[in-house]
C-alpha positions as CSV (number, residue, x, y, z in Angstrom):
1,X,15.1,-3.0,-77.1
2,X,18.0,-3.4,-79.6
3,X,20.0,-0.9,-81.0
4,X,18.5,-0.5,-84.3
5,X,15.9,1.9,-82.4
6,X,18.8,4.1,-81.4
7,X,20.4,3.7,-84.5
8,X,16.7,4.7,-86.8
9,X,16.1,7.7,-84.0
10,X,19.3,9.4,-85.0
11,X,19.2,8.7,-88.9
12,X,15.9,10.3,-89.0
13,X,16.5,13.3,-86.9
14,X,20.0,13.9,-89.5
15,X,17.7,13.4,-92.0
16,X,15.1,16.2,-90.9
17,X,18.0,18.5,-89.7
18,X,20.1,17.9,-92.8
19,X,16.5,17.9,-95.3
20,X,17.2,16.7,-98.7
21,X,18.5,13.8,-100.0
22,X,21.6,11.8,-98.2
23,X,23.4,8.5,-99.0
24,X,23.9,6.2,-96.7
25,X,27.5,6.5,-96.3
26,X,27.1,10.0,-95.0
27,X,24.1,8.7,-92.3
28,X,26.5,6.2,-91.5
29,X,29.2,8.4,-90.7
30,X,27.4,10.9,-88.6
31,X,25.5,7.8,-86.6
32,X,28.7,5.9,-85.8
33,X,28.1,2.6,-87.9
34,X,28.6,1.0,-91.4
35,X,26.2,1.8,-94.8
36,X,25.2,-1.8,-94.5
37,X,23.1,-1.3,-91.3
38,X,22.3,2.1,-92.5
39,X,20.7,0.2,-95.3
40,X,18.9,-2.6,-93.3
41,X,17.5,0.0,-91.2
42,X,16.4,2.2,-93.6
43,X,14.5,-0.8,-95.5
44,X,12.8,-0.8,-92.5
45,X,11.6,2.9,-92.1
46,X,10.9,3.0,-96.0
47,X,8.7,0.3,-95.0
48,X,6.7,2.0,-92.7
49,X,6.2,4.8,-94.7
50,X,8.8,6.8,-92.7
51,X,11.2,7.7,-95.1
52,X,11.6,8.1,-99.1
53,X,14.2,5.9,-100.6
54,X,16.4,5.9,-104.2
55,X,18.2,3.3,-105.2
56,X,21.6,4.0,-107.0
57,X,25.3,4.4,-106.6
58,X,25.4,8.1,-107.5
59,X,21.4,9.3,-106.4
60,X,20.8,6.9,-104.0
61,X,19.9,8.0,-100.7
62,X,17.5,8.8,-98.6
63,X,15.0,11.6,-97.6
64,X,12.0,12.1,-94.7
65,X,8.4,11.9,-95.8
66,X,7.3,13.4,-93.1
67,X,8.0,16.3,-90.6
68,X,9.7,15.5,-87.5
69,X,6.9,16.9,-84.5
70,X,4.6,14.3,-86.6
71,X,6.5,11.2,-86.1
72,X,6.4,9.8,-82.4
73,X,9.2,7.6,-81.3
74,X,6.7,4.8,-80.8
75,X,6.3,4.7,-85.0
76,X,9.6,4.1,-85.1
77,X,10.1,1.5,-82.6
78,X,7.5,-0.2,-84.7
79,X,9.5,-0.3,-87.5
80,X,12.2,-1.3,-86.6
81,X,11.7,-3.7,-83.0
82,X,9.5,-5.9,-81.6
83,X,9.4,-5.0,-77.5
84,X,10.9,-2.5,-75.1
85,X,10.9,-5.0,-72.8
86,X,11.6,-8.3,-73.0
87,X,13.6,-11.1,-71.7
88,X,14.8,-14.3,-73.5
89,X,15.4,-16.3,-70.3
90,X,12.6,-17.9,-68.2
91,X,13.5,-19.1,-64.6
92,X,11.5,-22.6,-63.3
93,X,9.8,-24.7,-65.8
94,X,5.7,-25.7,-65.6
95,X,6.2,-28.7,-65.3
96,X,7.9,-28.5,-61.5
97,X,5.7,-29.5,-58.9
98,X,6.9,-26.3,-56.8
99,X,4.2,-23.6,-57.3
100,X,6.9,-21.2,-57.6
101,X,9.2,-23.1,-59.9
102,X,6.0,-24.0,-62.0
103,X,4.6,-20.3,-62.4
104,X,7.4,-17.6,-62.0
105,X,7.4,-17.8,-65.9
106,X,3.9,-16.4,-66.4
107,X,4.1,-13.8,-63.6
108,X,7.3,-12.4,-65.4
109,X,5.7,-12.7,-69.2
110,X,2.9,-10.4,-67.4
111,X,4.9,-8.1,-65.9
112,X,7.1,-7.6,-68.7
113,X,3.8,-7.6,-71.1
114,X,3.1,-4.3,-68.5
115,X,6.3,-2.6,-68.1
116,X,6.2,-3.3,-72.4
117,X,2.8,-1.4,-72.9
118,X,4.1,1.5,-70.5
119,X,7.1,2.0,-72.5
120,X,5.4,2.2,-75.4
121,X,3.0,4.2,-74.2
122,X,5.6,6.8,-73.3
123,X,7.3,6.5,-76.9
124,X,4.0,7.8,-78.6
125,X,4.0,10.9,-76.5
126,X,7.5,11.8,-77.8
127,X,8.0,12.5,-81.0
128,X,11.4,13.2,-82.9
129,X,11.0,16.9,-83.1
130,X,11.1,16.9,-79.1
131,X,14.2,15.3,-79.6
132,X,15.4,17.8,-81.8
133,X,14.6,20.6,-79.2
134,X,16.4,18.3,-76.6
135,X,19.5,18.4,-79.1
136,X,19.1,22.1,-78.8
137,X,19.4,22.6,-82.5
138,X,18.8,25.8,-84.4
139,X,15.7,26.7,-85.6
140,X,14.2,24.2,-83.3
C-alpha cells in the first residue's frame, strides 16, 4: 500500500467536511504535501468518478460527487493503488533443485494474494463517513 491511499482518504474527507469547491494548494496544505501530488492524486479520483474537477488558476479546484457514508475506502484504494499487500522481493528461484528454494515464491504470491483479498475486503466495509465519525467531527 503506498501513500497515495493515505494521501486520497484525507483529501476526500476535507473535501466532504469543507463542501464546495477547494484548490489544490489549500488540500495540500491541510494534508501535509505539495499541489503537485495533490494534483496527481486527484486526476486519479476524478477518474473514478470520485470527485469533480475545474481546471484554472483562479477556479480551479476540486469538489466531491458524492456523499461521504457512500464511498467505501475500498473505491478509493482502487483509484489510486494496485494491492494492500504485496511484496517486490521473492526468496529462492524455480529453477533450484531444493523444493523449498524452488517453490517458497508461489506459496508467498498465494498468501499474499489472500492476506490482499482480506484487506480489501475490510476496506469495502468502511466507508469515509466512518472515518469522519472516527475524526469526531461536528455534525457527524
Amino acid at each position: 500500500m503506498t501513500a497515495e491511499f493515505t494521501v486520497a482518504v484525507h483529501a476526500l474527507v476535507y473535501l466532504h467536511h469543507r463542501g464546495g469547491w477547494l484548490s489544490s494548494e489549500e488540500l495540500a496544505q491541510n494534508v501535509c504535501t505539495n499541489p503537485a501530488r495533490i494534483r496527481k492524486i486527484m486526476a486519479k479520483l476524478k477518474k473514478a468518478g470520485l470527485v469533480q474537477a475545474h481546471e484554472g488558476r483562479v477556479k480551479g479546484g476540486y469538489a466531491c460527487v458524492q456523499r461521504a457514508p457512500d464511498i467505501s475506502l475500498d473505491e478509493v484504494f482502487a483509484a489510486v493503488d494496485d494491492r494492500v499487500v504485496k511484496s517486490a522481493w521473492r526468496s529462492g528461484g524455480p529453477e533450484m533443485p531444493c523444493l523449498i528454494a524452488s517453490g517458497m515464491a508461489a506459496v508467498m504470491d498465494g498468501l499474499y494474494d489472500e492476506l490482499d483479498a482480506l484487506c480489501r475486503q475490510k476496506l469495502a466495509q468502511v466507508t469515509l463517513g466512518d472515518v469522519e465519525k472516527r475524526l469526531h467531527l461536528p455534525g457527524r
